[in-house]
C-alpha positions in Angstrom: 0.0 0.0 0.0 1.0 3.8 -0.7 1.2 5.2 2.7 1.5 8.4 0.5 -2.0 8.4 0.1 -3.2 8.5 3.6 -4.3 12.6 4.1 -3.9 14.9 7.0 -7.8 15.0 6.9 -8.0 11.2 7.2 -6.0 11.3 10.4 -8.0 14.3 12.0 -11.0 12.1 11.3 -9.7 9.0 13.0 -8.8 11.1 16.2 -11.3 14.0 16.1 -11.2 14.2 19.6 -7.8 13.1 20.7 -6.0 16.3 19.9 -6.4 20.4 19.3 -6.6 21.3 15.4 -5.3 24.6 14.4 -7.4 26.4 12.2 -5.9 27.2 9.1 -7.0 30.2 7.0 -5.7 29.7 3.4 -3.6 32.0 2.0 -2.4 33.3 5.6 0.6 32.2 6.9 0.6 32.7 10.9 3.8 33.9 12.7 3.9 32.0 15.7 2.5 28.6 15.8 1.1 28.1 18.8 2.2 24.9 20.2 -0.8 24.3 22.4 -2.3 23.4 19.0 -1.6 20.9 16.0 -0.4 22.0 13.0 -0.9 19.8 9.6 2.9 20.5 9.3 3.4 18.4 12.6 1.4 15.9 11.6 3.4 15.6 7.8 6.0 15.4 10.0 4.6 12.5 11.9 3.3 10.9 8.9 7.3 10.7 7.7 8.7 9.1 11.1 6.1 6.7 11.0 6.6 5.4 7.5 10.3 4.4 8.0 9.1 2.4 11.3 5.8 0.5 9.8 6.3 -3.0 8.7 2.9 -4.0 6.2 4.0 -6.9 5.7 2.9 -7.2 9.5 -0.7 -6.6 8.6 -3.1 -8.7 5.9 -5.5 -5.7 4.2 -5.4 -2.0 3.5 -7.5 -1.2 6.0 -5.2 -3.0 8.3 -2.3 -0.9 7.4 -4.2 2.3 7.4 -5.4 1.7 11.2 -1.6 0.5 12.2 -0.4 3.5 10.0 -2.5 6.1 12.0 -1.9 5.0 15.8 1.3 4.7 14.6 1.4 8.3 13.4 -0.3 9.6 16.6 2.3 7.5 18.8 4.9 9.9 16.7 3.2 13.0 16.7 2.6 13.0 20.4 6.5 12.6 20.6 7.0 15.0 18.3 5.2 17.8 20.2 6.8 16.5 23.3 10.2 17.3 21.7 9.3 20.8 20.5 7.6 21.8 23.8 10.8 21.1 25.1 12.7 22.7 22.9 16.6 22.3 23.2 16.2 21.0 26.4 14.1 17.9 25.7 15.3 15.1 27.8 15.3 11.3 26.4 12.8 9.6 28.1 11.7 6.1 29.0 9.0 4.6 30.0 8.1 5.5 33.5 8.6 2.8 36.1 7.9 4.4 39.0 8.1 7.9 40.4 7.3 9.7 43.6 6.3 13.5 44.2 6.0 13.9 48.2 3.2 11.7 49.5 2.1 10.7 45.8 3.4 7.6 44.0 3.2 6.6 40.2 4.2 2.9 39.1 3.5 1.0 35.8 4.2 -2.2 35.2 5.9 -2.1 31.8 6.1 -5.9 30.9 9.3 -7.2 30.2 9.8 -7.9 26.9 8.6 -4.1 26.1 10.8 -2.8 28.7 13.7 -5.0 27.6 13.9 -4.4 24.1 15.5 -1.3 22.7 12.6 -1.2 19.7 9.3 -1.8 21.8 10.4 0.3 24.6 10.0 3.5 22.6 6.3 2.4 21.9 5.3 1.9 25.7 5.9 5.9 26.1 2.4 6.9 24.3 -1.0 5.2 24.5 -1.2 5.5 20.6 2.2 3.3 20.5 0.6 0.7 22.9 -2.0 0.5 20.4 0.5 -0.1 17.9 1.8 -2.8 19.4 -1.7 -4.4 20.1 -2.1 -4.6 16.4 1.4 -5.1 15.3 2.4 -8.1 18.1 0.3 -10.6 17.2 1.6 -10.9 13.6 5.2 -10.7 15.5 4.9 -14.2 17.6 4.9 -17.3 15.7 5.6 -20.5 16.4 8.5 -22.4 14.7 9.1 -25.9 14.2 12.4 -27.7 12.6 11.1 -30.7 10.4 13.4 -32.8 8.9 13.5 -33.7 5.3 14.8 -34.6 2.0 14.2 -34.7 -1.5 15.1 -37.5 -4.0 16.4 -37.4 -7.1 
């Protein structure tokens, strides 16, 4: 499939409420973006990350791929705006397995063979990457068998 072909408006309608739109008046550029909103240039941008990490051969149909394509892209975007919020100070971040503020405590269990893999670890960061790995996993685990044989002349 031609992930070329899947639109900016095709992702704004698979998460119409997930994140803030800016509005975009044609044929005026705006100054400042402002970075409580999305622009379609982040979500290009997202679009690009995510197709040099999808694998279709992972999924059967086009829809498949599409649905993979997008959480995928949202997984991206989110850490795209993460990064720019940041700016030059954005720290590399993990998965968060505990942390403590005072009297409050935060844990997640990230299971192990997320947390202990240098690929899947990146995708237990966003809710939209755990998703991609809910569709993308079970095409992942196989099981293998060694069978001997011959062939006669």
């Amino acid at each position: 499939m031609d992930l070329t072909t899947i639109t900016v408006a095709q992702f704004k309608a698979r998460f119409y409420r997930d994140f803030k739109y800016a509005t975009v008046t044609p044929g005026v550029e705006q100054a400042i973006p402002d970075p409580n909103f999305v622009q379609d240039q982040d979500i290009d941008n997202a679009f690009l990350d995510a197709q040099t990490q999808l694998n279709q051969g992972l999924f059967g149909t086009d829809p498949q791929i599409t649905a993979a394509y997008l959480y995928l892209t949202a997984h991206c975007l989110c850490l795209i705006i993460r990064q720019a919020n940041a700016g030059i100070d954005s720290p590399a971040e993990m998965p968060v397995a505990s942390r403590a503020v005072g009297s409050v405590n935060e844990t997640y269990q990230i299971p192990d063979a997320y947390k202990n893999s240098p690929i899947l670890a990146q995708y237990a960061t966003t809710a939209y990457g755990l998703k991609y790995l809910g569709l993308a996993l079970p095409a992942m685990v196989g099981n293998m068998q060694a069978v001997w044989g011959g062939t006669n002349p």
